[in-house]
C-alpha angles and dihedrals in degrees: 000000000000124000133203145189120281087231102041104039090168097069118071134195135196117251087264095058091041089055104031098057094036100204127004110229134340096317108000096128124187126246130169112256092242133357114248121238119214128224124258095247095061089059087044085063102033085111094056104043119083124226095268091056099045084052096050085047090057103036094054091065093056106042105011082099085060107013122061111239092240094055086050086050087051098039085050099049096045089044109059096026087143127081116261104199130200100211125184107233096176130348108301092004123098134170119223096218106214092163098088097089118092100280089037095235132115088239092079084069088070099017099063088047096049092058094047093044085053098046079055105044086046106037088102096050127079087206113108117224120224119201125211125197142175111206124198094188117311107020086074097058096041088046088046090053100039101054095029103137101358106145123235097029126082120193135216114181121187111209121182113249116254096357104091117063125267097254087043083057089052100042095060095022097063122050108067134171101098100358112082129177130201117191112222124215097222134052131297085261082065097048085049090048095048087053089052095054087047086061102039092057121095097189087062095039090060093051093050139027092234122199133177131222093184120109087273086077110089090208079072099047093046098063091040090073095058097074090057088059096049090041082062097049096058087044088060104034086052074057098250099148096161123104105306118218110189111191124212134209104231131208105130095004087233086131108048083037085066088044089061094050089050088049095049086046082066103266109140116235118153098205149005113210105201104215112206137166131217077316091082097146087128100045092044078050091055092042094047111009085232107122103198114168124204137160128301120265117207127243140150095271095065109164085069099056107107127141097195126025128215109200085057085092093058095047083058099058090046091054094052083245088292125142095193098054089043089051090044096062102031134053121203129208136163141194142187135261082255086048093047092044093038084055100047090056085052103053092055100034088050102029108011093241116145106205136178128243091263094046091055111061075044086067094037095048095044086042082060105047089046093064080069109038114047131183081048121124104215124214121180122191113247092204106181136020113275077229094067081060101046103151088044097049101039091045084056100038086042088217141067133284133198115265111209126233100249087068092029096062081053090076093083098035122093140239122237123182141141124225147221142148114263084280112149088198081056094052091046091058103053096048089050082053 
């Protein structure tokens, strides 16, 4: 399989140039030259097949033609070594639990494949790679962890200041090693957009051998689409063979973009709900077929505030640049910081279900689109810990939770990061430093 960028579809790279670079320019996203479509008897078996197994399915129809089917085996296992549950939270409405990996966030799905795909793709080369990222919240912390000591690599991740959590700040802000920060005074739009200039100059591209871990990356993508698959599997396996919606907390629309693949893989899914916040750039689009981008506003559900999202390129491909069939196969909805808090208090006060900000406009938006539809059975994805949003939980819920081990031990550990404005000729200097 070859891929090539979204702007330049003529042109087309082999699996280690698409990953490795991780996007071409300031906007030349990758993309696979088809989409793979998967044999009925795969989907005759999905009930039976465990995660690992489904991964390794997938994953063969993208990299068999560059990765040896041992080393997938190997990247998949490792990979998704933690449980990912399907729990029934109320009649037809389930949560897809991806908060059970080591930085309890679904981005060590993609993360932890992403750093063993790249030890892969670059054993055979003396160049060190150098990864640039740009974090609204959780992708720093899973990126931190997974490529924590992997030789060869070094990692600088950009984090807006005072608009991740406290324990999101600790978790990308004190390892080291080979894992830096820098706090950036500006948005997460500004972060993104300093990552793009990274990539788009030249100068800088023939000094470092630059990488990126951010949804851009396909070897993010790729992985993401596994967990859809196996949502699917325990539906059907808890016998729920009626039309299936799965709604999807949005920022960068990395998530529902990997949806999309899985669905055009075959998978059947009826409908993607696309869950925003205040950010609702993507659900005004399906409503209007005007995409108008605009900065972020912040909110407490900040992984998901993103003014302009970047995958939206990519749903655009898959959707042949047409607004009717988009709007045909996803739903948007929105809600309010009052919304988000007010349904996290219900779900635990009706159904004894602790979720976090993001999951939550998951529920809300997935509790909207059923009033509709009905004979659907409804799964939102429940993307990070409650615990990762302690003030924000335990202000709606108006008592304590537990906090796990894997936050709690952050307490005593301290931060470490440098600083600049949202300043692209500051970047620059740190990198070439």
């Amino acid at each position: 399989m070859k891929f090539y960028n979204i702007h330049k579809p003529e042109k087309k790279v082999n699996l280690t140039e698409a990953v490795l670079t991780g996007i071409q320019g300031s906007e030349g996203l990758f993309m696979p030259e088809y989409i793979p479509t998967l044999l009925d008897s795969f989907f005759e078996q999905l009930p039976q097949l465990s995660l690992q197994e489904i991964g390794i399915a997938v994953a063969e129809k993208f990299l068999s033609e560059d990765v040896s089917k041992t080393d997938i085996q190997n990247i998949v296992s490792e990979a998704l070594n933690f449980p990912i549950p399907l729990v029934n939270v109320t009649e037809n409405i389930y949560s897809l639990e991806l908060f059970h990996g080591p930085t309890l966030a679904f981005k060590d799905v993609g993360a932890r494949f992403m750093a063993r795909l790249f030890s892969v793709l670059n054993k055979n080369s003396s160049e060190k790679i150098k990864i640039l990222v740009a974090t609204s919240g959780d992708t720093g912390g899973a990126v931190a962890n997974a490529f924590f000591n992997v030789e060869g690599i070094s990692v600088t991740i950009l984090y807006p200041s005072g608009k991740v959590s406290a324990l999101q700040e600790k978790q990308l802000t004190t390892l080291g090693k080979n894992i830096s920060a820098i706090e950036v005074n500006g948005t997460f739009d500004d972060c993104q957009r300093l990552v793009k200039q990274a990539f788009a100059d030249v100068s800088l591209q023939q000094k470092l051998k630059l990488a990126s871990a951010n949804s851009i990356n396909l070897a993010r993508l790729i992985p993401q689409s596994f967990y859809y698959f196996w949502a699917v599997a325990q539906a059907w396996k808890q016998n729920k063979k009626q039309a299936i919606a799965i709604s999807v907390p949005s920022g960068n629309f990395g998530n529902i973009t990997a949806g999309i693949i899985a669905q055009k893989m075959g998978l059947p899914i009826s409908k993607f709900i696309a869950a925003t916040n205040a950010n609702n750039i993507v659900p005004q689009y399906l409503l209007n077929g005007n995409y108008e981008p605009k900065a972020s506003v912040q909110t407490i559900s900040n992984a998901m505030d993103v003014g302009n999202p970047s995958n939206f390129a990519r749903m655009k491909v898959l959707f042949e640049n047409s607004w009717e069939q988009m709007k045909a196969s996803i739903n948007g909805f929105y809600f309010s910081d009052k919304e988000t808090k007010a349904a996290i208090r219900n779900l635990y006060t009706r159904f004894n279900y602790i979720a976090d900000p993001h999951g939550a406009v998951g529920y809300l938006a997935l509790a909207a689109y059923l009033k509709e539809e009905k004979n659907t059975t409804g799964i939102f994805l429940e993307t990070a810990h409650p615990a990762k949003f302690i003030d924000v939980v335990e202000e709606a819920l108006s008592e304590k939770i537990e906090i796990p081990q894997a936050l709690s031990a952050l307490a005593s550990k301290q931060k470490v990061a440098g600083k600049i404005d949202a300043d692209y000729e500051q970047l620059k200097a740190i990198l070439l430093a």
